[in-house]
Short mmCIF file of the C-alpha atoms (twelve columns), coordinates in Angstrom:
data_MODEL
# 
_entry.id   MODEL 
# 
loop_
_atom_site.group_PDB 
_atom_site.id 
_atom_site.type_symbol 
_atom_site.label_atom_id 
_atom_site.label_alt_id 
_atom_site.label_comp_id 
_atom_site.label_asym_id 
_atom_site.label_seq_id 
_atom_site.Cartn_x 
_atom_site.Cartn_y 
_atom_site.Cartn_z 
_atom_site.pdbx_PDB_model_num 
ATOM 1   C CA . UNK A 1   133.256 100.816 179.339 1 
ATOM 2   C CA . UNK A 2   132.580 102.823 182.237 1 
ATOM 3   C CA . UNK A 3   135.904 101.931 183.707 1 
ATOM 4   C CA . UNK A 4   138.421 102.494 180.570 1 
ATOM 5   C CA . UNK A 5   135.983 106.058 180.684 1 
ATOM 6   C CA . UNK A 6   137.088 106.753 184.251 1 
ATOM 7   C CA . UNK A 7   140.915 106.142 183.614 1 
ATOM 8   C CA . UNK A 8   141.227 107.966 180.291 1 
ATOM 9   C CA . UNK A 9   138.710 110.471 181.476 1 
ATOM 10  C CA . UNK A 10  136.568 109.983 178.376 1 
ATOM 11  C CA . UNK A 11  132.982 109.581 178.562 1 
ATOM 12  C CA . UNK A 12  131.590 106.822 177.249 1 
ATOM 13  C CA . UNK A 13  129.384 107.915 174.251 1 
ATOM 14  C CA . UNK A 14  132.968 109.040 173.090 1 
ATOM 15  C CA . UNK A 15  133.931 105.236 173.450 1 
ATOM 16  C CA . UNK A 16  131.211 104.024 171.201 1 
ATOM 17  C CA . UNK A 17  131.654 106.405 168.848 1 
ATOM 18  C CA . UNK A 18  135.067 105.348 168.275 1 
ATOM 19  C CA . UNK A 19  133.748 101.877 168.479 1 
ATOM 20  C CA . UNK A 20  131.220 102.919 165.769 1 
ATOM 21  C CA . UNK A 21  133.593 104.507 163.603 1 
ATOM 22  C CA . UNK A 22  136.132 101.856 163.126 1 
ATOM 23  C CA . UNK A 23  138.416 103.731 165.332 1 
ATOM 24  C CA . UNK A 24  138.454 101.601 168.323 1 
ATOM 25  C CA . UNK A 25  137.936 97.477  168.192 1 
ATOM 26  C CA . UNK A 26  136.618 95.423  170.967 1 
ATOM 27  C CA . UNK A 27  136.769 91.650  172.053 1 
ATOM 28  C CA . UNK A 28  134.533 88.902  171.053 1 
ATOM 29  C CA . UNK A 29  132.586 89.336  174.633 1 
ATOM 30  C CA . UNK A 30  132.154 93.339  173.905 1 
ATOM 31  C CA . UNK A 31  134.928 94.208  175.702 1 
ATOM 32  C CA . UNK A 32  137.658 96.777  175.043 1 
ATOM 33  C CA . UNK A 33  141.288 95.357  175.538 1 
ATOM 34  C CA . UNK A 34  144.195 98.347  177.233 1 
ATOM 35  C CA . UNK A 35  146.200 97.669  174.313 1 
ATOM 36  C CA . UNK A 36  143.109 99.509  171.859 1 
ATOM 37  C CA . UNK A 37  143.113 101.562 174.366 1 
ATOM 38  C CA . UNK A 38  146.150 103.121 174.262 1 
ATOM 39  C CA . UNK A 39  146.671 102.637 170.681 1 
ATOM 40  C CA . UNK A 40  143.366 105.560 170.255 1 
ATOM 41  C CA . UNK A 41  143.512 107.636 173.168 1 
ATOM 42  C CA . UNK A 42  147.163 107.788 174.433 1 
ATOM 43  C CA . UNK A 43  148.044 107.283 177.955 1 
ATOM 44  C CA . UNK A 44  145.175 107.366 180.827 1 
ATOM 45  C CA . UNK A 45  145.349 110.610 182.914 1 
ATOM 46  C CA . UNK A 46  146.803 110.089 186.288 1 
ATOM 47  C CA . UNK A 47  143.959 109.715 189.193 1 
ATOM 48  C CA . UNK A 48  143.922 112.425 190.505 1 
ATOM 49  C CA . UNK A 49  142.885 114.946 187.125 1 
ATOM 50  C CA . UNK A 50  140.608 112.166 186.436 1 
ATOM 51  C CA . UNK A 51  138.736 112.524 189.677 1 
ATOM 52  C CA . UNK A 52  138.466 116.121 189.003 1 
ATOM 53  C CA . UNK A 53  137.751 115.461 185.553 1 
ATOM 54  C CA . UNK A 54  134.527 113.808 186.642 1 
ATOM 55  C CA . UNK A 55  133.843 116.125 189.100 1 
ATOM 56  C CA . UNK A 56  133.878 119.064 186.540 1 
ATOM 57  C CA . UNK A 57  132.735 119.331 183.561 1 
ATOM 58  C CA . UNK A 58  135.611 120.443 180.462 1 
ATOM 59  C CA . UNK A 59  138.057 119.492 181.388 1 
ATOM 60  C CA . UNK A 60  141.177 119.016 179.526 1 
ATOM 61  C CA . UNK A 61  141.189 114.866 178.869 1 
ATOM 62  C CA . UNK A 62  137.159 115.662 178.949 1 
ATOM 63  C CA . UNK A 63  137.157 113.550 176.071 1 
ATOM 64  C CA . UNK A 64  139.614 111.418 173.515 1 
ATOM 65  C CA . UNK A 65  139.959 114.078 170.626 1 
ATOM 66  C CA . UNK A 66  141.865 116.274 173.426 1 
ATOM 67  C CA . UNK A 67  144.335 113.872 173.816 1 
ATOM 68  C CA . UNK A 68  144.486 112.752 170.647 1 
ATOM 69  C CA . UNK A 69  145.187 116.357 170.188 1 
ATOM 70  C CA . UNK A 70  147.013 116.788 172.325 1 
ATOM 71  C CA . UNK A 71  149.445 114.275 171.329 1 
ATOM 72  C CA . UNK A 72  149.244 115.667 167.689 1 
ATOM 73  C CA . UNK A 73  150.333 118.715 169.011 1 
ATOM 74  C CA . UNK A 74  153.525 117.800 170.927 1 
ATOM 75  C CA . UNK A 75  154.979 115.186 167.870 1 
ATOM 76  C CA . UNK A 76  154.208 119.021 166.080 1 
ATOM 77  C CA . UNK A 77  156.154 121.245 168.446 1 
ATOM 78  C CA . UNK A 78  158.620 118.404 168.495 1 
ATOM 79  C CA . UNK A 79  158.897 118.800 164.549 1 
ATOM 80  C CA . UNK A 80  159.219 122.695 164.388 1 
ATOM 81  C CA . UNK A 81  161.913 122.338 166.950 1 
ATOM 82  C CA . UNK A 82  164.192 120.193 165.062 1 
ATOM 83  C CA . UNK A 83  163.393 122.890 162.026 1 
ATOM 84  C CA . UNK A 84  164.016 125.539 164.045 1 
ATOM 85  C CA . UNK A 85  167.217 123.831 164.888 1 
ATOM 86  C CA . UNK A 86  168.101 123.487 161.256 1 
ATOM 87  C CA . UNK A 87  167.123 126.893 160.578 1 
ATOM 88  C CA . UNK A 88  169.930 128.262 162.867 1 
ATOM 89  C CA . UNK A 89  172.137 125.839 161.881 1 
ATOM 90  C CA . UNK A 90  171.784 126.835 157.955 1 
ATOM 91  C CA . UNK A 91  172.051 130.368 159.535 1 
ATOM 92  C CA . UNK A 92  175.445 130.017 161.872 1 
ATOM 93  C CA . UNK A 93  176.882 128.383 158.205 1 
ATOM 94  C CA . UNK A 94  176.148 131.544 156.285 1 
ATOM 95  C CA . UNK A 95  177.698 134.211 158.192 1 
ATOM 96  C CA . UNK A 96  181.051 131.772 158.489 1 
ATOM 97  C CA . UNK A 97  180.563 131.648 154.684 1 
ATOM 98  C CA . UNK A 98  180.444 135.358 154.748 1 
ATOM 99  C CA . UNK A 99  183.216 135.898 157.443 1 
ATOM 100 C CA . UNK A 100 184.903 134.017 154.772 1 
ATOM 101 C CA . UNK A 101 183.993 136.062 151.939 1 
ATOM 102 C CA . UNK A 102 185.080 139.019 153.750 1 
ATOM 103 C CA . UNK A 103 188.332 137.986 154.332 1 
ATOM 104 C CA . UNK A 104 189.152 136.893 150.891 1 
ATOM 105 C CA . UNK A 105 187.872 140.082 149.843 1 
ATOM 106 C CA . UNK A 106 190.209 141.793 152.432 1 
ATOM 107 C CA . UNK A 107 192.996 139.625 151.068 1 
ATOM 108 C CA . UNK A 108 192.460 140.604 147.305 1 
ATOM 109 C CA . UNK A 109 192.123 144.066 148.046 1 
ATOM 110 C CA . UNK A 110 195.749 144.200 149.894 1 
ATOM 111 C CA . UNK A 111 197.324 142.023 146.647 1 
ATOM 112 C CA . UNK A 112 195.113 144.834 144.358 1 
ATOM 113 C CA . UNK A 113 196.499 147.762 145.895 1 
ATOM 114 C CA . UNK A 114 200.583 145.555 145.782 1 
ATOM 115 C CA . UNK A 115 199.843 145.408 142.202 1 
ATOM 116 C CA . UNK A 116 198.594 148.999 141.931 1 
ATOM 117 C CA . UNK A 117 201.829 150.079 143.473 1 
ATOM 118 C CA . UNK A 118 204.147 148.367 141.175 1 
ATOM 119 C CA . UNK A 119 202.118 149.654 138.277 1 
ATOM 120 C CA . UNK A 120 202.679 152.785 139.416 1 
ATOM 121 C CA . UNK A 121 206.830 152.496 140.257 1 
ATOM 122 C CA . UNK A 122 206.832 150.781 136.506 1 
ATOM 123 C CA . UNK A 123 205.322 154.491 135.185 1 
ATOM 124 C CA . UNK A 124 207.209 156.272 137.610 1 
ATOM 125 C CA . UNK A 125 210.429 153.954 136.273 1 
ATOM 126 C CA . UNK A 126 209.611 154.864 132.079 1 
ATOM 127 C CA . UNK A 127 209.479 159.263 132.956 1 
# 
């Protein structure tokens, strides 16, 4: 216990409570394999944040909810990314579709104003 609380920079009552909970499983002999570990709480910190860790007192990985967290929170940035991506990809498509609109309404206005033209040589043609 004391040592997967060290690397993951958890403290320990944390452990059992996940222990407790269902959350986290142990071994036969009581002990906790790196597997469960990761599986709850994400990768350990690297040594040296969890040396400060347990030198001060809230830290960031001061317990397993923040990285749990903080995991939670990356696969969501990750996801409003790729809708934000979508987003201005829907967006790019409308303004070609109006570009396009534009020009066909450019194009009918130049075949209206042909056909207004002949109308009018046909009723300058019958005075």
């Amino acid at each position: 216990m004391t040592k997967a609380s060290r690397e993951w920079g958890i403290s320990r009552t944390w452990i059992y409570k996940k222990i407790n909970d269902g959350t986290l499983s142990r071994t036969a002999d009581k002990k906790i394999d790196v597997l469960e570990m990761l599986r709850v709480f994400g990768q350990p910190m690297p040594k040296a944040r969890a040396e400060s860790s347990d030198s001060t007192s809230g830290g960031m990985y001061s317990n397993g909810c923040d990285i749990k967290c903080c995991t939670e929170l990356k696969h969501q940035l990750e996801l409003e990314k790729l809708k934000n991506n979508h987003l201005r990809q829907q967006i790019s498509n409308q303004k070609q579709l109006v570009e396009t609109y534009k020009q066909q309404i450019s194009q009918f206005n130049k075949t209206l104003a042909i056909a207004n033209a002949s109308i009018h040589d046909f009723e300058q043609g019958e005075l």
